[in-house]
Structure formats: structure tokens, C-alpha cells
N, C-alpha and C positions, 0 to 999 in steps of 0.2 A: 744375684748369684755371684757376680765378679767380687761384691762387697765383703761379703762371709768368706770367699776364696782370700782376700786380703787380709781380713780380722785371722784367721786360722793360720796366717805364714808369718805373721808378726811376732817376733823375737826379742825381745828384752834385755839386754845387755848390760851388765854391771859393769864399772872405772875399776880400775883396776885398786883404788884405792880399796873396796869392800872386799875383797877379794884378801889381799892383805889383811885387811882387818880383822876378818874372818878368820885368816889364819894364826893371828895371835894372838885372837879372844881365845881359840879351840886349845892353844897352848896355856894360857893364862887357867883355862878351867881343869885342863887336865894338872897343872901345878898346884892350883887351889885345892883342889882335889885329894891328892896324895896331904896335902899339908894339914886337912880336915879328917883326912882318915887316922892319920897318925898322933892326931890330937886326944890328950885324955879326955877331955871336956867333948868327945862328938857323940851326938845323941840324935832323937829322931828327926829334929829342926833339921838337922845338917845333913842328915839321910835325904829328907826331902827337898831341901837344898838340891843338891846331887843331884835329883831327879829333871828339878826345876832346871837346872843349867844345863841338861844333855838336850831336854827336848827345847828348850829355846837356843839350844846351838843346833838342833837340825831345823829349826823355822827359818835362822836363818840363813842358814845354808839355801835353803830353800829359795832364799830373796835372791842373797850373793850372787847364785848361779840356776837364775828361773828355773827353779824344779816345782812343778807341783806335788804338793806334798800332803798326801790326806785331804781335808774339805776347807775352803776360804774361812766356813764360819766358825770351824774350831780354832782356830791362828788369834782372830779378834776378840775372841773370851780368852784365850791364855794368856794373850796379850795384857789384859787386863789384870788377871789374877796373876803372872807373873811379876807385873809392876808392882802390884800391892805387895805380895808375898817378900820383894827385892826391899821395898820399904820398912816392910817390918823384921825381917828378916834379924839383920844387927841387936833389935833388941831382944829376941828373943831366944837366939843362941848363947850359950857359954862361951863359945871361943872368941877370944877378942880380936880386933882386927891388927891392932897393934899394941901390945903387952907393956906398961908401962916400964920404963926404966929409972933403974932408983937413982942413979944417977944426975938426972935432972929434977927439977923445982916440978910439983905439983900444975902450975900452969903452964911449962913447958912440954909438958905431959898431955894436959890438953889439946895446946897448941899442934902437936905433930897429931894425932888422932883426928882434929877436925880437918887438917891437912890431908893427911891420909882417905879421909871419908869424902870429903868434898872432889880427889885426883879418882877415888875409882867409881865418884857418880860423874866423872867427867870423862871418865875413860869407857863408861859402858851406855855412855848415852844414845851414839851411833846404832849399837846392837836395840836400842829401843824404840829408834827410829825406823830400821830395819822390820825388827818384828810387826812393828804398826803400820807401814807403807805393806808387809808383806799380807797381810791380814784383810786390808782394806778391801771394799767388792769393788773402786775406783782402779783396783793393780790389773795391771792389761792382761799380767798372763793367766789369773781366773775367767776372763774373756776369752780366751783362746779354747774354741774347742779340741778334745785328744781324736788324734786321727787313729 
């Protein structure tokens, strides 16, 4: 009895670092956002784009600040189609991530794009980290019964 009384007051607490982080993915998506709506080139990839980034910004919110949020087992299939969808994603949109400039040499051009590609699967790897620990039946706060 005392055990269940302990699993049920167990609290989860996020570093203050996800918190942060969180807060300036939620910025990053709503700039991303505005920048895809105002694009000639947005079509439905980018509509469901849009969609893909609200609900894996409220999963992880979710982690950020243990909420539970809907079912464990919906989080670890999104999880999944989210990562794939985030893979294919780039190539299946019109809008580019970074617009070549004439400017520079054809391999320069490159250069900054894989740059570019490689800094924001570096920047949003946390949030997939996040969505996956959130997801997991291992996360303590799916163990916690709601009182």
C-alpha cells in the first residue's frame, strides 16, 4: 500500500535547460511558420509540416513539464512517423531551406546548405530525444496513477 502511495507522489522534474529549450524551439516553429506561410512555393507538404510541428511541440511540452498528455502509446508511434516525416520532409517540399546565392561558386552553395542541414538536425535533436524518452512505457510519469 505505502508503495503505490510513493509511485503516485513521484514528480518528474525537468533542468532547467529543456525548459529553455522548449522555449526556443516554440519560437523557432512559430518563425518557421510565418516564413512557410508567406512562401510562394507552400503547399500541402508544408501544411502538414505545420501540423507535424504543433503536435510534437505540445509532446513535448508534455516531457518539459510532466504533463500527461493524451495516451503513452500515441506519443511512441508519432514519435516515429514524426522522425520519418522530419527526414523526408526537405525533399519533398518546394521551399528550400537556404536559397542559393549567385553570388557564390556552385560549391559554395553547397557548402552553406549541408551546413545549414546538418546545424538544424543538430539543433532539433534534443526535441527528438524528448519526444522519445516522452513516449517511452519506461517514463515514470505514465506510471503515476491520476488522482
Amino acid at each position: 500500500m505505502e508503495e503505490e502511495q510513493s509511485i503516485s507522489n513521484i514528480k518528474v522534474e525537468r533542468s532547467i535547460f529543456w525548459k529553455i529549450y522548449f522555449c526556443f524551439m516554440v519560437y523557432i516553429c512559430v518563425w518557421a511558420t510565418n516564413e512557410n506561410l508567406n512562401d510562394e512555393n507552400f503547399g500541402i507538404i508544408d501544411f502538414i509540416d505545420i501540423l507535424m510541428m504543433l503536435i510534437g511541440a505540445i509532446g513535448l511540452f508534455g516531457y518539459v513539464f510532466s504533463k500527461r498528455i493524451y495516451k503513452q502509446s500515441f506519443w511512441i508511434y508519432f514519435f516515429g512517423i514524426y522522425l520519418a516525416f522530419c527526414l523526408v520532409y526537405p525533399f519533398l517540399s518546394e521551399i528550400e531551406l537556404v536559397p542559393d546565392d549567385p553570388e557564390l561558386s556552385a560549391t559554395e552553395n553547397k557548402f552553406i546548405k549541408t551546413f545549414a542541414l546538418v546545424f538544424a538536425i543538430l539543433l532539433s535533436l534534443p526535441s527528438y530525444i524528448g519526444l522519445l524518452l516522452y513516449g517511452l512505457p519506461s517514463n515514470k510519469l505514465w506510471k503515476v496513477d491520476s488522482v
